[in-house]
N, C-alpha and C positions, 0 to 999 in steps of 0.2 A: 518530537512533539509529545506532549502529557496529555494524557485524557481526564478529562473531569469526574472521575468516578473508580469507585475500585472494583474491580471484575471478581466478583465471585460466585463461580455457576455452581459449587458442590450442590448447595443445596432448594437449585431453580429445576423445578418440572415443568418447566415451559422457558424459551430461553428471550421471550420478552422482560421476563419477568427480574431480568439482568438490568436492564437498563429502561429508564423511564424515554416516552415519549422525544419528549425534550434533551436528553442526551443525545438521543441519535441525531436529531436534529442540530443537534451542535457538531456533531461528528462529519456529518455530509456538508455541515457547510464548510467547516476546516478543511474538508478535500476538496471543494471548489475553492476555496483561499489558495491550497496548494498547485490546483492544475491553473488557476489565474498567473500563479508567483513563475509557473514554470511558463507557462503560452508565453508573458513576457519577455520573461530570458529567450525562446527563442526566438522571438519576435526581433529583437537588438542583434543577434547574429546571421538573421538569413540574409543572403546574399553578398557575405561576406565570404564564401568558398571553405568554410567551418561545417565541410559536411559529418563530421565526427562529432562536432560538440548538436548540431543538429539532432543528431539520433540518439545521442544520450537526453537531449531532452524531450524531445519525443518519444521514448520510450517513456523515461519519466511520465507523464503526462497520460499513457495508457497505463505504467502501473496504479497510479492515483486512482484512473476514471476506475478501474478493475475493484482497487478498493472500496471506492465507492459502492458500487453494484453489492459488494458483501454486503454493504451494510446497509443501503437499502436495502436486500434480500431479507436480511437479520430481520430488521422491522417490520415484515409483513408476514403476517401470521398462515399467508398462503402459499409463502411460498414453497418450494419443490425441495426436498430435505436434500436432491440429487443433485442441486443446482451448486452447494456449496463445495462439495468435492470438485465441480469444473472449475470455478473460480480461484478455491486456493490454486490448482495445477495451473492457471492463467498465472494464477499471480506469482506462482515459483517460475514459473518459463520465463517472465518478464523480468524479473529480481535476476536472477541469473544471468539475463541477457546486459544489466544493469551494471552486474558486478563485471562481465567479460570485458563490458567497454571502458570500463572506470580502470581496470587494469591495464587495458589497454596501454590509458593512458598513462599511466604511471609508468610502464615499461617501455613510453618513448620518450620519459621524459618531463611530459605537460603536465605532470599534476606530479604532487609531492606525495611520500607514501603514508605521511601520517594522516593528511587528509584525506588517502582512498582508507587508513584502518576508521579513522572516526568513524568514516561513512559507512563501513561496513558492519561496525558494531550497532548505531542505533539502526541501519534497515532489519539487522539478526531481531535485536528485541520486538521490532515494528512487526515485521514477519510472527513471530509467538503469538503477536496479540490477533493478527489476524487467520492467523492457524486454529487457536484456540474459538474465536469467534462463528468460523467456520466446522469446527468441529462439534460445538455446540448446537446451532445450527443444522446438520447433521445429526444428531445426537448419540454420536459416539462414544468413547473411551478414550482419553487422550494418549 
């Protein structure tokens, strides 16, 4: 996914001030695009005995909603600056859990390994930007 704007916090003292209204608003609704595209896919495999591909997209689907939450969070000027340190570690436990099962499959066979690296490369980048996000957010040091 490309986001419609270019991120740069050096020089925001406030970290709305990153992105307008309306971007986030296009942001959250691309993660309800994303957890729709995923609810699908598993919608076509339950009860098919696809309890593996089940949990990959169900995972899927809480790390979306998790991202989500960043960025709602992000856009609310109230919110908890402590709130964003739980979420990124939400969103590493989920990622992780992400990449164990995606390897999984690779190492029985079901998924080919250049499609688990694609996928690992853009969730690395995905991950930066919602690291950064949250760190901002925070306002930390990166």
């Amino acid at each position: 996914m490309s986001f419609p704007f270019q991120f740069d916090y050096t020089n925001s003292t406030h970290h709305l001030s990153v992105f307008s209204q309306e971007c986030l608003r296009k942001i959250t609704e691309d993660c309800d695009d994303r957890i729709g595209k995923l609810q699908a896919s598993l919608d076509k495999v339950r009860g098919f005995g696809l309890n593996d591909i089940e949990d990959i997209h169900e995972n899927g689907i809480k790390l979306v909603k998790t991202e989500k939450i960043v960025w709602n969070a992000f856009g609310n000027p109230q919110s908890n600056k402590d709130i964003f340190k739980i979420l990124l570690a939400k969103y590493d436990e989920l990622l992780n859990l992400s990449y164990e099962q995606l390897n999984d499959k690779v190492v029985d066979g079901t998924m080919r390994e250049g499609i688990y690296l694609d996928g690992l490369k853009k969730t690395l980048e995905h991950r930066k930007l919602v690291k950064t996000v949250c760190s901002v957010g925070y306002k930390n040091e990166l």
